[in-house]
C-alpha positions as CSV (number, residue, x, y, z in Angstrom):
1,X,2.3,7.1,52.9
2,X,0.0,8.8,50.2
3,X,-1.4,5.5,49.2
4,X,-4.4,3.9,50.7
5,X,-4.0,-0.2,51.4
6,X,-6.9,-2.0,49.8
7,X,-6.1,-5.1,52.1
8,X,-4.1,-6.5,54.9
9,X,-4.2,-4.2,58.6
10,X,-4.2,-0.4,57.0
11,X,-7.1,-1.3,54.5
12,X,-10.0,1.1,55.8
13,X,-13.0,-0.2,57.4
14,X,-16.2,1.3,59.3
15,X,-16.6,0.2,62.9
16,X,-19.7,1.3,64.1
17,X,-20.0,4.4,61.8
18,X,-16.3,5.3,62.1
19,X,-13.6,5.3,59.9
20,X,-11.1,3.4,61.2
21,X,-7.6,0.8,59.8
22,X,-8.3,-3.4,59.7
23,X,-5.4,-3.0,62.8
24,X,-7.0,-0.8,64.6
25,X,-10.6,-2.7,64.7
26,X,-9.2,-5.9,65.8
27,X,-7.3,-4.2,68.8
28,X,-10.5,-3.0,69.4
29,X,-12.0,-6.5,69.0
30,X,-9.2,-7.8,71.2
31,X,-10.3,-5.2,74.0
32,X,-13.4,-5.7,74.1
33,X,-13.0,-9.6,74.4
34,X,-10.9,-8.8,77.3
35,X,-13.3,-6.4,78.9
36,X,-16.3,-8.8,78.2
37,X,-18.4,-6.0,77.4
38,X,-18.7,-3.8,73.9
39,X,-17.2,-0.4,74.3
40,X,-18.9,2.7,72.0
41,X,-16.5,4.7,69.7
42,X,-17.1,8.3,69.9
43,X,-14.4,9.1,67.4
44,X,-12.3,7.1,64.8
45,X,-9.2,7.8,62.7
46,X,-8.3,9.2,59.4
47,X,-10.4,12.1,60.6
48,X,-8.2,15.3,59.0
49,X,-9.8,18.5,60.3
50,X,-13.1,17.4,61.8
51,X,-12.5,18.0,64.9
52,X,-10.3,20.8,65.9
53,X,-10.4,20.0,69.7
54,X,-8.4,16.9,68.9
55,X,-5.4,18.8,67.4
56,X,-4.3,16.4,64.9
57,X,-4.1,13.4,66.7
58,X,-7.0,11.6,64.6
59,X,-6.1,12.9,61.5
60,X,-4.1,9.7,60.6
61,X,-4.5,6.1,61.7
62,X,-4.7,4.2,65.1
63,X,-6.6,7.1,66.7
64,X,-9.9,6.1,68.7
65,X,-12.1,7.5,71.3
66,X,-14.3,6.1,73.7
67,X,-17.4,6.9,75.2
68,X,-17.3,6.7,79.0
69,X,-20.6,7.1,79.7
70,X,-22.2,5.4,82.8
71,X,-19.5,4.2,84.0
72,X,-18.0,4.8,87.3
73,X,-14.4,5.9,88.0
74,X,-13.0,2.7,89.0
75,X,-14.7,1.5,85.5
76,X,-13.0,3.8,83.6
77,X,-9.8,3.2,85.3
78,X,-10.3,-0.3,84.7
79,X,-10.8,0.1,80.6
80,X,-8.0,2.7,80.9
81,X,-5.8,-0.1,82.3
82,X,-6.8,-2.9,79.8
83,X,-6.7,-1.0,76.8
84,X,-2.6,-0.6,77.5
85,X,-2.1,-4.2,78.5
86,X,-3.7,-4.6,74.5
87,X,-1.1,-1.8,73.3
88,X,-2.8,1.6,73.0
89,X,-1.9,4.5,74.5
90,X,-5.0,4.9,76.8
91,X,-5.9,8.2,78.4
92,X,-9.0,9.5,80.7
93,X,-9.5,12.7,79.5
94,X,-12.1,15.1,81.6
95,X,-13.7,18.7,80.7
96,X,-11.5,20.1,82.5
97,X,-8.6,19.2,80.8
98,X,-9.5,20.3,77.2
99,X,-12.5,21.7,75.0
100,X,-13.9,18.1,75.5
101,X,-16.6,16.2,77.0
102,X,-15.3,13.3,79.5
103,X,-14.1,9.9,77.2
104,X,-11.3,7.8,76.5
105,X,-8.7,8.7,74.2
106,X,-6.5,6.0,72.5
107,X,-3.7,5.9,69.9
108,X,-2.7,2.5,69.0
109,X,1.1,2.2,69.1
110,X,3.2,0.9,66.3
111,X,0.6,1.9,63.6
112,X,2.0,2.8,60.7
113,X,0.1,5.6,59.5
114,X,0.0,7.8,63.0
115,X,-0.3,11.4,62.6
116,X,2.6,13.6,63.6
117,X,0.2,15.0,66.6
118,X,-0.6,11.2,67.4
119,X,3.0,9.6,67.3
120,X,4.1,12.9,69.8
121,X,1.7,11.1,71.7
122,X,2.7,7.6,72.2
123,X,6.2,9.6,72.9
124,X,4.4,11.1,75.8
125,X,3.0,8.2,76.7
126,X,6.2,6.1,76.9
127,X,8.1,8.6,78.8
128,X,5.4,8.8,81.6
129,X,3.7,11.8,80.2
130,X,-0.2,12.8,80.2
131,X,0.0,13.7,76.3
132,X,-1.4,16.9,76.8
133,X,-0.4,20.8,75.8
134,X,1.2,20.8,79.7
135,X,2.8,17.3,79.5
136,X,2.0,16.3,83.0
137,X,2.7,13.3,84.5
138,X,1.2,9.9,83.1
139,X,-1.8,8.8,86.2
140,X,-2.6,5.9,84.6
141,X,-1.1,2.4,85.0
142,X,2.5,1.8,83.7
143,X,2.8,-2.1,83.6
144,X,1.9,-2.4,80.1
145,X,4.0,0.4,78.6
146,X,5.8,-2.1,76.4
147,X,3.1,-3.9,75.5
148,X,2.1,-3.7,71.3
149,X,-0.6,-5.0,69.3
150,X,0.1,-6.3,66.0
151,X,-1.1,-7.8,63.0
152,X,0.0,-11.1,63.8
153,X,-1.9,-11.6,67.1
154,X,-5.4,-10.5,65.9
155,X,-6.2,-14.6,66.3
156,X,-8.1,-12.3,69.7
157,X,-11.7,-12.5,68.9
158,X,-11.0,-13.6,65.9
159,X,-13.1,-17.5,66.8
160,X,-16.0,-15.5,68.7
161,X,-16.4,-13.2,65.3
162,X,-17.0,-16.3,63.5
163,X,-19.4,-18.0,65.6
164,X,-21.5,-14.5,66.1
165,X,-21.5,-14.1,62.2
166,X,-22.7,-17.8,61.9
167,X,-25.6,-17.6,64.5
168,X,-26.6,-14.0,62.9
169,X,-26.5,-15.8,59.5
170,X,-28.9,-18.6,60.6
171,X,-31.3,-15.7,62.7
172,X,-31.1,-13.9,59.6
173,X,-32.4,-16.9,57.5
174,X,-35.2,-18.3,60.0
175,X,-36.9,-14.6,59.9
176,X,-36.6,-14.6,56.1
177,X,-38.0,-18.5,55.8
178,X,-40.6,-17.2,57.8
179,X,-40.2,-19.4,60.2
180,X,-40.9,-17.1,63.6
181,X,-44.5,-16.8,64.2
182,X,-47.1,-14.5,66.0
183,X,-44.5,-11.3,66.1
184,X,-43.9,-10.2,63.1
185,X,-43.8,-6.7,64.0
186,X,-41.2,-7.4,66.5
187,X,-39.3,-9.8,63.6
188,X,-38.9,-6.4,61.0
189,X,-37.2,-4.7,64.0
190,X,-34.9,-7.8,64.9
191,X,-34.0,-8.4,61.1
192,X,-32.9,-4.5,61.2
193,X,-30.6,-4.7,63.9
194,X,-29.0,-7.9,62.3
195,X,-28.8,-6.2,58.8
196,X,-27.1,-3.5,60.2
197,X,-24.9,-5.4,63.1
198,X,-23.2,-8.1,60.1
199,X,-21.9,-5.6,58.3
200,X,-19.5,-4.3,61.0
201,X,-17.7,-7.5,61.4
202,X,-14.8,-8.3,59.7
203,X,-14.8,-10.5,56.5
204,X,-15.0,-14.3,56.5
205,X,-11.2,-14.0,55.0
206,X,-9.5,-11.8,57.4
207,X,-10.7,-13.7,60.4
208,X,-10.3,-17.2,58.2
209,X,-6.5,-15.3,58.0
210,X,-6.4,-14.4,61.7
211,X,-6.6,-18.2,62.8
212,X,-4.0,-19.3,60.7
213,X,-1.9,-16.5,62.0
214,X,-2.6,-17.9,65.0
215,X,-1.7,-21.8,64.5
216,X,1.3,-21.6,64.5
């Protein structure tokens, strides 16, 4: 697929700094609603030859990594476990597994525009296997091997974008109206972080899109 989509799930976007595909941010989306917390990407997709430790596997689309940092096992496990019961092929990786610091290493299955490296991968994954150079066995959980994200069920987060774009909008008007008193110092800095947070949600359109998906 030489061509790049200008709309629709494999139109590129930025997500916190990182390229990544409109399909791949809303399973993000979708696993972060069901983690109730905001996970950190350390890596995106559509990242040909950046990295050499990663061998490929982000050079197309659906590739992410996660940062894991301060979190305990059991957290990690937990993530590990959620992210599959959204659809990605969700690994723990450790230093001692790979030129690597500890993280999270996802490839979302049933994305179009996987890299060869990445769709060996979700192979691996399906047939138990670690996804590594010695194709060990699979530790994590295998109750959601079967389980896919697609365009169709973004409606996930898809309400709570909305509301957060909505309540930034009006924040973002009250510090412009001058309405907050006494702290302006403290206003420049809040009006920064929502400058910069609006930005990285998806468009009024695609989530408008999302919940019609999702009415039916």
């Amino acid at each position: 697929m030489s061509t790049i989509p200008t709309s629709g799930p494999y139109q590129r976007v930025s997500y916190q700094g990182h390229t990544l595909d409109a399909l791949t941010r809303a399973a993000i989306v979708a696993l972060d609603d069901a983690l109730g917390f905001r996970l950190t990407v350390v890596q995106g997709s559509y990242n040909a030859g950046r990295v050499p430790q990663s061998a490929g596997t982000h050079d197309g689309g659906g590739a992410v990594d996660f940062s894991v940092a301060g979190m305990s096992p059991a957290e990690i496990a937990h993530v590990e476990t959620i992210g599959r019961q959204i659809g990605f092929a969700l690994y723990h990786r450790l230093p001692s597994q790979g030129p690597w610091v500890e993280h999270l290493h996802g490839i979302l299955i049933g994305n179009a525009y996987l890299s060869p490296a990445a769709a060996a991968q979700v192979v691996d994954y399906l047939n138990g296997r670690n996804a590594l150079a010695g194709r060990g066995p699979d530790t994590g959980s295998r109750a959601f091997v079967h389980n896919r994200f697609t365009w169709a069920n973004r409606k996930i987060g898809a309400d709570r974008i909305n509301r957060a774009r909505t309540l930034l909008t009006q924040a973002l008007a009250e510090l412009d109206g001058n309405h907050v008193r006494g702290w302006r110092g403290r206003a420049f800095h809040v009006r920064a972080g929502i400058t910069t947070l609006l930005p990285e949600l998806p468009p009024p359109a695609e989530t408008a899109q999302a919940s019609a998906d999702g009415a039916g």
